[in-house]
N, C-alpha and C positions, 0 to 999 in steps of 0.2 A: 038306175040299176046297172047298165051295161057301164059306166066309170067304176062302180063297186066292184066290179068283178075284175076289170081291168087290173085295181089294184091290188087285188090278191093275188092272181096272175104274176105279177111283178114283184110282189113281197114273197111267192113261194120261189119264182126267177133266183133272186137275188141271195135267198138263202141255200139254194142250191152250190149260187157260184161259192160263197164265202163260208160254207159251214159242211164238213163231209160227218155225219154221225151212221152210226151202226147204230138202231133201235134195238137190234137184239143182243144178248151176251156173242161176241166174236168167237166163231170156232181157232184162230190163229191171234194171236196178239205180236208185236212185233218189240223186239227191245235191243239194241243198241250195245258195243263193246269197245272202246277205244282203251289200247293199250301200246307199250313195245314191244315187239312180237322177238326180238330176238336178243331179250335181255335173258335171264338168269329167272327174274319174277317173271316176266311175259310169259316164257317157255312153259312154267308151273302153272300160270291164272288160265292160259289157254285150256288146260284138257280140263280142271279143273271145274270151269265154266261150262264147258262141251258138258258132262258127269253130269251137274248141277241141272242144266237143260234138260238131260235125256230123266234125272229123278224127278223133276217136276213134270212132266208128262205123263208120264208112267204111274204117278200117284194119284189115283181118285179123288181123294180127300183135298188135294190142292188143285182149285182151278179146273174143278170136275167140266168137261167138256168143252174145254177150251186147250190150245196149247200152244207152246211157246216157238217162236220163233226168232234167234239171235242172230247179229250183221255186227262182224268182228272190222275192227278196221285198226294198223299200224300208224301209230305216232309218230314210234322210235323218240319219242321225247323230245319232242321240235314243237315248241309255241304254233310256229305256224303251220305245218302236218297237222297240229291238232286240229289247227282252228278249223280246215279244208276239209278233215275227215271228218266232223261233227256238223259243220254245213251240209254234208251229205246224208249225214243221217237223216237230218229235221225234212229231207223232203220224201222219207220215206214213212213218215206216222206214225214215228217209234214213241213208245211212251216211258220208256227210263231208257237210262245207258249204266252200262258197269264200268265203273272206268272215271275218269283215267287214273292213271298209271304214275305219272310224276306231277308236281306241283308246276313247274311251268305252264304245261297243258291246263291242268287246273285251272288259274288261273284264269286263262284266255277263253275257254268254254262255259265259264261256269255263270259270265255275263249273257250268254246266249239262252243258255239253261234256263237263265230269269223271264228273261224276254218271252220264252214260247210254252217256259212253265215246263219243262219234262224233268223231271228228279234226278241229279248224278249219284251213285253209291258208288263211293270209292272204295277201293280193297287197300290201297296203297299210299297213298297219297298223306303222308303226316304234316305236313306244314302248319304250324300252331295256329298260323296268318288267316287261315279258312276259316272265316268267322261268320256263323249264320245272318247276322244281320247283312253282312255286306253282302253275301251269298244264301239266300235265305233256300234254296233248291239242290243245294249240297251236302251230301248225306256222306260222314266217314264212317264207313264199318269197323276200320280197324284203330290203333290204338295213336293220339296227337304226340308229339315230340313233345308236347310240355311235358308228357309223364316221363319219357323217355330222357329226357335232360333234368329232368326232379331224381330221376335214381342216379345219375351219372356225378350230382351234388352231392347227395348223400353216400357214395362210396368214396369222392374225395373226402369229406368232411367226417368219414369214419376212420379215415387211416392218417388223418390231422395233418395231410397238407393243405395250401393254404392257397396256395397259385399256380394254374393252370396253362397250355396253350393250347389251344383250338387251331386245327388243321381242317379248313372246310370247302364245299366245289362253291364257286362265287358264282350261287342263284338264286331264287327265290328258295330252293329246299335248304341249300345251306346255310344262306345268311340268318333267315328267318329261325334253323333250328339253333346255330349258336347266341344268336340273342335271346331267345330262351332260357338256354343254357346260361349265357350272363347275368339275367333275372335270378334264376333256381342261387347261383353260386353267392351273389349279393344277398339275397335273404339268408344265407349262413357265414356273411361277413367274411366269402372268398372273392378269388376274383379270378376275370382272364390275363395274363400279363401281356400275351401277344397274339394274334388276329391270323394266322396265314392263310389267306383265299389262292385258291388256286381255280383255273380256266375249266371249263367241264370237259375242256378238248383235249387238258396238259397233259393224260396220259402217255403219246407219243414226245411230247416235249422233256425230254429229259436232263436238260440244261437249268431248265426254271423250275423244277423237282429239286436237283441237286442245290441251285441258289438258296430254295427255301431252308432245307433240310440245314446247311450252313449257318446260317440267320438263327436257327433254333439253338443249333449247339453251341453260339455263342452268349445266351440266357440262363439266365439261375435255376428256372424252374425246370424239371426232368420228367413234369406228367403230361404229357400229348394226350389229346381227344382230337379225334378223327370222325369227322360226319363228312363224307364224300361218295360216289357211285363207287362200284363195283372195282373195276378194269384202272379209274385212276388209285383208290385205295392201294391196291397192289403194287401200281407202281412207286405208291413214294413207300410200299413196306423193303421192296426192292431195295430203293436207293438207302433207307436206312440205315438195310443190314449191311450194303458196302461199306460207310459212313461208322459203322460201329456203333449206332442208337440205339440198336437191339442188345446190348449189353447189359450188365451191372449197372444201377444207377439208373437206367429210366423204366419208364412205365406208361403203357400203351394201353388207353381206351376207345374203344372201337363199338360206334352205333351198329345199329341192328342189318344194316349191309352185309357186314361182317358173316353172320350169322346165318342170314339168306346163303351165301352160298356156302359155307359149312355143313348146312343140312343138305342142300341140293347136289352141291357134287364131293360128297361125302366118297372116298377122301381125296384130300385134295392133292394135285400134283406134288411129288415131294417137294421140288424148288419153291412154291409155291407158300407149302408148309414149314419151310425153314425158315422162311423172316417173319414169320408170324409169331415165334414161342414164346409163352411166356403175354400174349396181349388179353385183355379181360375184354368179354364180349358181349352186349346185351340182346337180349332175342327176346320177342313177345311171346309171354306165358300164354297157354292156353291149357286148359284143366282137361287132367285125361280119363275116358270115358269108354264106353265101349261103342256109341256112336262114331268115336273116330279112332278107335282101333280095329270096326272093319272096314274103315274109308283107307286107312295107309295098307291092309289085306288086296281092298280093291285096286288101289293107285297102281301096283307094280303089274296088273294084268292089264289096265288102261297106258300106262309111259311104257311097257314092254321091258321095267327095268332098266332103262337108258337115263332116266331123267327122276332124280328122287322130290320126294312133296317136301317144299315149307310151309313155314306160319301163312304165307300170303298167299301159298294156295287155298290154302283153310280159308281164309277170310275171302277172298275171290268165291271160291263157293256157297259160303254162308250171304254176302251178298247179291245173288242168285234169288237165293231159298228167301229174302227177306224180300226183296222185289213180288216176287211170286204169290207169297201171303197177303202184300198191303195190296196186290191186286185183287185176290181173292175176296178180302174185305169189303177193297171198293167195288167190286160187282155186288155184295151181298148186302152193301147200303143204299144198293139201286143205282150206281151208278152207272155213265155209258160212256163208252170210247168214242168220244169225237173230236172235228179241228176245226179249225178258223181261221184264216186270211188275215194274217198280221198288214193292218191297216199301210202302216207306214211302209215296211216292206211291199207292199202290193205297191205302193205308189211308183217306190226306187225300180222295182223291178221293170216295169212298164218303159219307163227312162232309160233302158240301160240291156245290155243282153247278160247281165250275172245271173237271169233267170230265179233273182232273188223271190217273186210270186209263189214259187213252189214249196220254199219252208211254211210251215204251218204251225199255229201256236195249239197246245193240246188243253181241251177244256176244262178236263176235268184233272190238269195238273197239282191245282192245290190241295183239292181232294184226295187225291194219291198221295201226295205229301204226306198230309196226314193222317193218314193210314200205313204208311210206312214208319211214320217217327215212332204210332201208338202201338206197331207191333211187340210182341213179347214172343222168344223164343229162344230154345238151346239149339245151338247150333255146333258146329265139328269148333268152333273157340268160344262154345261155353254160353255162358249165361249173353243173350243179346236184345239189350235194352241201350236208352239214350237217356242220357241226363238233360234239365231244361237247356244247358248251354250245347246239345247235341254232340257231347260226348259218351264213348261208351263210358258204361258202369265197370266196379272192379278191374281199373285199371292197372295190373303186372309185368315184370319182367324176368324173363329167367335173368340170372350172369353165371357168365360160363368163362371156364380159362381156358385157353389153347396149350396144351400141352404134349410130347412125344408123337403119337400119329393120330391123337384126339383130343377130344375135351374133356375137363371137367367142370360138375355143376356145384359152385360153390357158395349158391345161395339165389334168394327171390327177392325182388322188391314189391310193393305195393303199395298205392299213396294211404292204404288201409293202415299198416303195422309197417312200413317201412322195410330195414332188410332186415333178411331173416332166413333161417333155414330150413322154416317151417314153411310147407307148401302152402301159399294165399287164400288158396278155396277153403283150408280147416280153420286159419284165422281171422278169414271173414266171418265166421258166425260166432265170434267174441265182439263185444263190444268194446271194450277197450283191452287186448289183449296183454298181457303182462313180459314184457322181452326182455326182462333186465337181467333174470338169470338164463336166459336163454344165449348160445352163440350168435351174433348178427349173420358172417360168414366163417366158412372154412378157409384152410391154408392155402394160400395161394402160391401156385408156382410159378416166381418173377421173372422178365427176361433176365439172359447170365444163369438158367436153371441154378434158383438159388430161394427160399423160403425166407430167407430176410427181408423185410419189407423197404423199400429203399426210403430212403429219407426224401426222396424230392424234389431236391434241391442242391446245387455244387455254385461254389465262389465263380462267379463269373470272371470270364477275360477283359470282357469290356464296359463292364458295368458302371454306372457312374456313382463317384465316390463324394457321401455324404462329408460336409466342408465344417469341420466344429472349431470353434474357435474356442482358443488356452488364453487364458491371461499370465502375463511372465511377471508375475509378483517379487515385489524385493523382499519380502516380510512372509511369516508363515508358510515359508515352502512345504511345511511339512503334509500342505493341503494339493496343492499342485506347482511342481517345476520342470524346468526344463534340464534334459539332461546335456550336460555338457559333452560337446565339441558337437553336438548334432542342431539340426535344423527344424524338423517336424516330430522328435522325441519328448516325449513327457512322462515321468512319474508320479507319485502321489497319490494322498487318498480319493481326492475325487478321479483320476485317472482310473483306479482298482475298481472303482464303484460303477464309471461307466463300462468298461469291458468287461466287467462280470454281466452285467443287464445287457450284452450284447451278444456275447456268449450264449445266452439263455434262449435268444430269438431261434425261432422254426427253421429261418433262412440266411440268409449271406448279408451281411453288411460292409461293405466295404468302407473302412473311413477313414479321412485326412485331416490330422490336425495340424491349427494355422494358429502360430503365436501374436498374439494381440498386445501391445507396448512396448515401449524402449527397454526395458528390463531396469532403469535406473531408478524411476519409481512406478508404483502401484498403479495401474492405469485404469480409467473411470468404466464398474463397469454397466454404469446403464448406459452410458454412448456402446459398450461392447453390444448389450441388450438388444439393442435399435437396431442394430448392423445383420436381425435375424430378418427384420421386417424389410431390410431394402436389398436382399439377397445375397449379400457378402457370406453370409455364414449361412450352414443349414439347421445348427444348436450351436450352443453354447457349452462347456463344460469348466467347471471349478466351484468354489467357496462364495455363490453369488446367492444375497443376499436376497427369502422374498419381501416386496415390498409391493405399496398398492402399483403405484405410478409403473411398474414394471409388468406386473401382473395383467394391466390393459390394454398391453401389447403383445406377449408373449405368453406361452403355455409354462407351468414349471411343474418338475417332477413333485413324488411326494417325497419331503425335507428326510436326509437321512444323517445330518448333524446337526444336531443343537446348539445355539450362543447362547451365555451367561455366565452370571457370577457362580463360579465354587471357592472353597475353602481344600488346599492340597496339605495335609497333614503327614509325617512319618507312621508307620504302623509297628509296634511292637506289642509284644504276647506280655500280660502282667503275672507274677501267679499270684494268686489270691490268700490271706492270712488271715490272726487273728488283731493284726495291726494295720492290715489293710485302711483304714479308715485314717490311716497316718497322711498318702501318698497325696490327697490332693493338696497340701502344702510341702513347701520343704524345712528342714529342720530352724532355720532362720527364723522363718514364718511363725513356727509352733514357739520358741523361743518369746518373740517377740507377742505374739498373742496370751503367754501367760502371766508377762511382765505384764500387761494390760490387765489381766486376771486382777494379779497380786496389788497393782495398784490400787485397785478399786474396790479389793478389800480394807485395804490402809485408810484410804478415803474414810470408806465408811464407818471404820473404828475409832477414828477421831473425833465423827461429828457422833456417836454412837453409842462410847462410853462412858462419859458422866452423865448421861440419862438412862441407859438400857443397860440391865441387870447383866446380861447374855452378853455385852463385850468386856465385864467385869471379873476380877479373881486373879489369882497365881499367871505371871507373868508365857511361863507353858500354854496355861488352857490359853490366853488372850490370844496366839498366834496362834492356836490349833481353831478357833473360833475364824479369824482372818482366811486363813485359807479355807478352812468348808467355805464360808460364804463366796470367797473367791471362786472356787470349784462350784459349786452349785449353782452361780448365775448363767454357765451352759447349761441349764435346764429348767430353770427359773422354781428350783429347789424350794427357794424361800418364802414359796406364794404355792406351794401343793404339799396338799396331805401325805401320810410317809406313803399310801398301799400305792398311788398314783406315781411318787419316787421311783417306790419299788418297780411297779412298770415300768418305768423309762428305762431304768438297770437292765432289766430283762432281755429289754427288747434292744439297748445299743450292745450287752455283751453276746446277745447270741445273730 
């Protein structure tokens, strides 16, 4: 009996050391903030979260006699700050964190997340890469760059350019958002042409801004997408506008950066605002309400008017408010705030002074998961649900032009109805909404203050020139030849046919034709053929015939001249008579034809007359007898009744 009790003793010991629970609902719950505190968004998510806090407090109905207690910590958007200030957190027995802030951080926390089980809801953090299976404790509030790179496709592929360049910070936020972008632009059969990553640092580097900028303007294609932070965006809008990119001729799209500080420090320095005009901007739609027309009432007595709210304050605080509920939940499905002693950790810690024993894994982690996934709620950005793959619902964007000392909003996207001018929220309750007589966008004002839509595209300087080979034929030049005293000159119909079809193209083709044979005979052209396959040539062009053994080598257009036999006759006008029937012989002919006639009356008279009555009598009728029969064997007279005669008459004199 006394070993019995020994070991209960030691089994209540040991769950003391390894497991802290509250049996009761907690009057203070603890939860976690890790952001940049002196970004642009930091600035905004801070008060906005503080708001959030103090309304969930204050609210009976949420989290009745319980309240909230938040532990803000600075990233500044350093992998490693992150990792340091979310170590800190876990040994205070937080049970979510809002936050982070950038993908980097992301990233790097969000394996720890796993490990002790506490929920991240992010406000900020778009990276497509955030994939619940690999991160199954990462919750985005606001809206993935997949959506955001799906409208940035469909505004190219609405104004029918074709190829693009991406200007992006070389990190996990940017790499990750332009290969999105490269997905979105290949499913509508565009593309990127050129890559430029730049340092997250190059801001101050203004030598490797200017290199890049260089490198662009020697490319064909004149549409820039810009996915970058804040402070370096601006620097390469700077160097553009030295450079002259902000002209006539190109076209600036710019992610939702952009747009954060447009709203935030609305308006923006004039210098500031001078290299921006004329660039298209996307910003996360959020539906508007009167829930958050008296939150932006509120915001200017909470910022003191110093600091105006964006989209990602909204979502910073609806992040809050969403924590708060799935708490609320999980207390009302019985659940209890407690921790436990990460096994392995306790061991390391012990070994070592990182004092790693004091993080604690939270029990009731998964729990809360799901309770926050299965929340439903409107929030200051609208309807706030998750799809199975833990993306929000009704995914939107504004797009706005920067224009004079503001913007215009010249239309929405949504992966619902695509663009449109029609606010999201009224064509979400269509099912398939009808946009064909509807405008997509309004008129856009281009950089160069000018409402022409630029083409997109300029002959590049350096481009590399497509290598077509001519055949110098002795015969048939009428098809292709070379023009005399030059080198790389040709005329001809096939020459007409391929620069017309070159001409037509979207963009710049630069090309060099290369004479193929001596000129003194015809030269063979499936060895010309072959010379496409071993990179001599990039096409071929002329009077080349298709054929199988060619065709399983090379591509050929579709045939736009035909080989065969004709017949080339003179063409003159006849006019028509009542002798008309004369013309298909000539008078020789008809001559000769009726001495055949008359013959073959005589014939018959001969053998004819001392038997048959009808070539007998007066020497008159006998010839008058010779020629009808002569005449009547053109219609075989002498074998039809007279009314049948009669028709034939009828019918040859009219």
């Amino acid at each position: 009996m006394k070993q019995l009790w020994t070991f209960f003793f030691l089994s209540f010991l040991c769950s003391g050391l390894f497991r802290r629970t509250h049996s009761e609902k907690p009057k203070v719950v603890k939860i976690g903030s890790i952001f940049s505190f002196d970004s642009v968004i930091g600035k905004v998510a801070k008060i906005a979260i503080d708001e959030a806090v103090k309304d969930v407090n204050s609210n009976p109905d949420i989290l009745s006699g319980t309240k909230f207690s938040v532990s803000m910590q600075n990233s500044n958007c350093s992998g490693f700050m992150g990792m340091v200030e979310a170590l800190r957190f876990m040994e205070k027995d937080i049970v979510g964190i809002i936050g982070p802030q950038c993908s980097v951080v992301a990233h790097m926390i969000s394996h720890m997340a796993n490990e002790l089980r506490v929920p991240l809801l992010s406000f900020a953090v778009t990276d497509p890469v955030m994939s619940p299976l690999q991160f199954p404790y990462f919750i985005r509030t606001t809206q993935s760059d997949l959506y955001q790179m799906d409208a940035i496709a469909s505004i190219v592929d609405f104004y029918g350019w074709k190829e693009v360049i991406a200007v992006f910070v070389d990190d996990d936020f940017g790499r990750n958002g332009v290969a999105a972008l490269n997905d979105k632009l290949a499913s509508r059969r565009l593309r990127i042409t050129y890559k430029a990553g730049l340092h997250p640092d190059t801001a101050v580097n203004k030598n490797e801004i200017m290199n890049m900028l260089i490198k662009i303007m020697l490319l064909q294609p004149r549409i820039v997408v810009i996915h970058v932070y804040s402070e370096l965006g601006f620097a390469v809008f700077k160097e553009a506008k030295y450079l002259g990119m902000m002209g006539n001729g190109y076209v600036w799209i710019a992610t939702d950066w952009l747009s954060t500080n447009l709203d935030s420090s609305s308006p923006l320095p004039a210098e500031r605002l001078e290299t921006i005009q004329g660039v298209l901007v996307l910003r996360p739609h959020t539906p508007d309400s009167d829930f958050k027309r008296e939150f932006f009432k509120r915001w200017r007595k909470m910022s003191g008017a110093s600091l105006a709210l964006n989209t990602y304050g909204l979502y910073a605080y609806d992040s809050v408010m969403l924590l708060a509920r799935g708490l609320d939940k999980f207390f009302k499905d019985g659940g209890n705030i407690s921790f436990s002693n990460h096994s392995m950790l306790n061991t390391l810690g012990k070994s070592g002074n990182l004092n790693l024993e004091a993080m604690t894994v939270f029990d009731g982690g998964e729990a809360l998961l799901k309770d926050i996934l299965g929340t439903r709620m409107v929030g200051l950005t609208g309807q706030l649900q998750f799809t199975p793959d833990r993306s929000r619902t009704r995914p939107a964007y504004d797009i706005i032009n920067v224009a004079g000392t503001g913007v215009r909003q010249i239309g929405y996207w949504s992966n619902h109805s695509g663009l449109s001018t029609v606010l999201p929220e009224l064509l979400y309750t269509k099912e398939k909404p009808n946009m064909s007589t509807s405008p997509k966008l309004r008129h856009v004002i281009w950089p160069g203050e000018t409402f022409t839509k630029p083409r997109g595209w300029v002959f590049s300087n350096n481009g590399k020139e497509l290598k077509i080979g001519v055949p110098l034929r002795v015969s048939y030049k009428e098809f292709v030849s070379q023009i005399r005293g030059t080198e790389n000159m040709f005329k001809g119909f096939c020459i007409d046919v391929f620069t017309a079809a070159v001409n037509l193209l979207p963009y710049a083709v630069p090309v060099k034709f290369i004479p193929y044979g001596n000129g003194k005979e015809n030269p063979s052209y499936t060895h010309m053929v072959e010379m496409i396959t071993t990179g001599n040539f990039d096409g071929v062009v002329g009077d080349v015939a298709i054929v199988t053994n060619r065709t399983k080598i090379v591509d050929f257009t579709q045939p736009y001249a035909a080989s065969g036999l004709v017949v080339v006759a003179p063409f003159k006008k006849l006019n028509s008579g009542a002798w008309a029937f004369l013309r298909p012989f000539n008078r020789l002919m008809w001559a000769v034809t009726g001495c055949c006639f008359l013959f073959v009356g005589i014939v018959v008279w001969i053998l004819e007359h001392r038997t048959n009555d009808e070539f007998r009598g007066p020497p008159k009728r006998q010839c008058v007898t010779i020629l009808w029969f002569s005449f009547s064997t053109m219609f075989f007279a002498h074998s039809m009744s007279k009314e049948n005669l009669l028709c034939h008459w009828l019918l040859f004199g009219f």
